[in-house]
C-alpha distance (Angstrom), angle and dihedral (degrees) to the residues before:
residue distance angle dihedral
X1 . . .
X2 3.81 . .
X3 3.73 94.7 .
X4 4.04 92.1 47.1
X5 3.64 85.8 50.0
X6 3.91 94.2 47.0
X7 3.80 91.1 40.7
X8 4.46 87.1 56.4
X9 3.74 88.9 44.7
X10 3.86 92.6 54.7
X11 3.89 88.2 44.0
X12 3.63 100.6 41.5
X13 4.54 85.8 45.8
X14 4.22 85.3 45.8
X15 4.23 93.7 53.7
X16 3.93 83.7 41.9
X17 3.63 89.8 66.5
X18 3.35 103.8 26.8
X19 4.21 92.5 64.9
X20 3.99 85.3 45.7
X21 4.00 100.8 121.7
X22 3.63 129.2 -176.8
X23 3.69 119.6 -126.6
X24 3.54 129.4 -155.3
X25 3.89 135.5 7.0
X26 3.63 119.8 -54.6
X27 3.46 121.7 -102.8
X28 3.58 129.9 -102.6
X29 3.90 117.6 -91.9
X30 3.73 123.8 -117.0
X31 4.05 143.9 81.8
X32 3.42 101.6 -72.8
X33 4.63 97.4 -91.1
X34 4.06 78.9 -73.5
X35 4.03 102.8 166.7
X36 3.56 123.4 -146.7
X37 3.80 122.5 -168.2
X38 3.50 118.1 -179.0
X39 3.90 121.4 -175.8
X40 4.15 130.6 -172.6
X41 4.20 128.4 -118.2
X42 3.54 119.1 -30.1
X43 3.99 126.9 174.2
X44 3.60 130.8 -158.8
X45 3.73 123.8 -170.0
X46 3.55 101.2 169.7
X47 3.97 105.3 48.6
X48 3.90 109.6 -82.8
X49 4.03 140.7 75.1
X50 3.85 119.5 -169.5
X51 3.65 122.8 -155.1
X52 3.24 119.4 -169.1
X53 4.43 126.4 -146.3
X54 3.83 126.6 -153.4
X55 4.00 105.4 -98.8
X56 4.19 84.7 -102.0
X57 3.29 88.0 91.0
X58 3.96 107.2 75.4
X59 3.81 128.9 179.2
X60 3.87 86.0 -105.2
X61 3.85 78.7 61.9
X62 3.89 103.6 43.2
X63 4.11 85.4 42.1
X64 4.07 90.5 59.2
X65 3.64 102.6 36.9
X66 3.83 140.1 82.2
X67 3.92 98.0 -123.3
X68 3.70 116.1 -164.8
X69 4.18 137.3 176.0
X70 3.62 132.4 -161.8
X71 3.77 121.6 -177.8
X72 4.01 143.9 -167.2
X73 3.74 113.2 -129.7
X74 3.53 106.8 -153.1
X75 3.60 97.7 -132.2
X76 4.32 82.7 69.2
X77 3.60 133.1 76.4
X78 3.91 112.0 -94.8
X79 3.99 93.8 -104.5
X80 3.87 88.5 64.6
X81 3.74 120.2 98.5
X82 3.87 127.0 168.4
X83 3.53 124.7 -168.2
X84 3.50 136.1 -113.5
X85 3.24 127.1 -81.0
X86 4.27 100.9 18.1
X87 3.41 139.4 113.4
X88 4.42 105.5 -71.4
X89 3.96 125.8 -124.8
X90 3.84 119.8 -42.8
X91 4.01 82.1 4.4
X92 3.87 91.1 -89.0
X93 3.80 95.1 133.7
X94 4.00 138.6 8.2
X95 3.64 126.2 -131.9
X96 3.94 129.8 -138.4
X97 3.41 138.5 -172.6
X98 3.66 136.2 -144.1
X99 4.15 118.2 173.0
X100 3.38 116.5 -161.9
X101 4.05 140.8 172.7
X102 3.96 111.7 -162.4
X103 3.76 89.9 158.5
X104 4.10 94.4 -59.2
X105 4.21 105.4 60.1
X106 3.65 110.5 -129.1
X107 3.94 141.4 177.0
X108 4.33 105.9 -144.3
X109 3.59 112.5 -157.6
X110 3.81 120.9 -156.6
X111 3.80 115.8 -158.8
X112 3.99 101.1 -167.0
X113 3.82 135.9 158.9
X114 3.79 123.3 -94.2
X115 3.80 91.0 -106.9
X116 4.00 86.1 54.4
X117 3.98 106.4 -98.2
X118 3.54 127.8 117.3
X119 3.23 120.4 -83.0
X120 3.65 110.5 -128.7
X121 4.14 102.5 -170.0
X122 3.40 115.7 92.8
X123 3.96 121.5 -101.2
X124 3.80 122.3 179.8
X125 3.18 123.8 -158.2
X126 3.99 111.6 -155.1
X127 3.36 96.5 -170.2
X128 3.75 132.6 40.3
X129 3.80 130.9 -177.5
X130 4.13 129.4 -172.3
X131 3.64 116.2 -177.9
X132 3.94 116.8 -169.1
X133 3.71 122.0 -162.8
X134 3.48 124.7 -172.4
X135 3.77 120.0 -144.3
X136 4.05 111.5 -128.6
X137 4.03 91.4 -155.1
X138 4.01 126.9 23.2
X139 3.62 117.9 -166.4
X140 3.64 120.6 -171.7
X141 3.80 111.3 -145.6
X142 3.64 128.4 172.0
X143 3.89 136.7 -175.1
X144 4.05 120.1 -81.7
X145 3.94 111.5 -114.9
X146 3.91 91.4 -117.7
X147 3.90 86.8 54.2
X148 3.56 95.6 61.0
X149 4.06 111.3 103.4
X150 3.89 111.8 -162.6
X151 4.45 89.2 -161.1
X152 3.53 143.4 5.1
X153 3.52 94.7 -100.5
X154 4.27 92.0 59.8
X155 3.68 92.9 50.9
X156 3.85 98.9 47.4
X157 3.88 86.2 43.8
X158 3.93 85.0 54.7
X159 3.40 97.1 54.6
X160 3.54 98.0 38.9
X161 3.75 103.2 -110.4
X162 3.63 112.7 126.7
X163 4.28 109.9 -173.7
């Protein structure tokens, strides 16, 4: 009986993918337009880092894109990369980002100290990474008017827990 039954399961699994079909045309090879700019050693002693993008990337393209950055402190080995914005090696400083496009696209880097001043010592980074990724679909949501809480106390009495 078990072999019968394992002999139908292998049958019944075999026409399963045999009347698989693909439908469509295939899609077009590639990685997805992701941009990666990489730049060489930079030092800042007084609290900020500017790296600056070719004019390709627009506002239009910084507003509809997951932008990321890694860096190399030079106080690491070369395999190490932290990202953008987080706390810096040994936790001495933290790093923020601001992107901007005034006319000439830039990435601003802010190297301040865990309590939120700058951080005056200098810190070189010796290698710097910004990866662009443009979104394929954008869809604007936003929150219904009966799902906006004013307090605590009105959205824990809307879903029934009561601390």
């Amino acid at each position: 009986m078990k072999k019968y039954l394992l002999t139908l399961f292998c049958i019944s699994i075999a026409v399963l993918f045999s009347q698989c079909k693909k439908e469509g045309d295939a899609g077009k090879d590639g990685n997805a337009n992701v941009m990666i700019y990489t730049f060489g050693p930079k030092t800042s002693s007084g609290g900020t880092i500017n790296y600056n993008l070719p004019a390709e990337v627009t506002q239009a393209r910084l507003d509809s894109s997951v932008l990321l950055a890694y860096y190399n402190p030079s106080t690491e080995l070369p395999e190490v990369w932290y990202s953008v914005p987080g706390m810096g090696s040994g936790g001495l400083y933290h790093v923020r980002s601001f992107w901007y496009n005034t006319g000439n696209p830039f990435l601003g880097v802010r190297i301040m100290t865990p309590a939120g001043a700058v951080y005056n010592a200098a810190v070189t980074f010796t290698k710097f990474r910004i990866v662009i990724i443009p979104a394929s679909q954008i869809t604007a949501l936003s929150i219904r008017p009966e799902e906006q809480y004013p307090d605590y106390q009105t959205l824990m009495d809307k879903i029934g827990r009561n601390d």
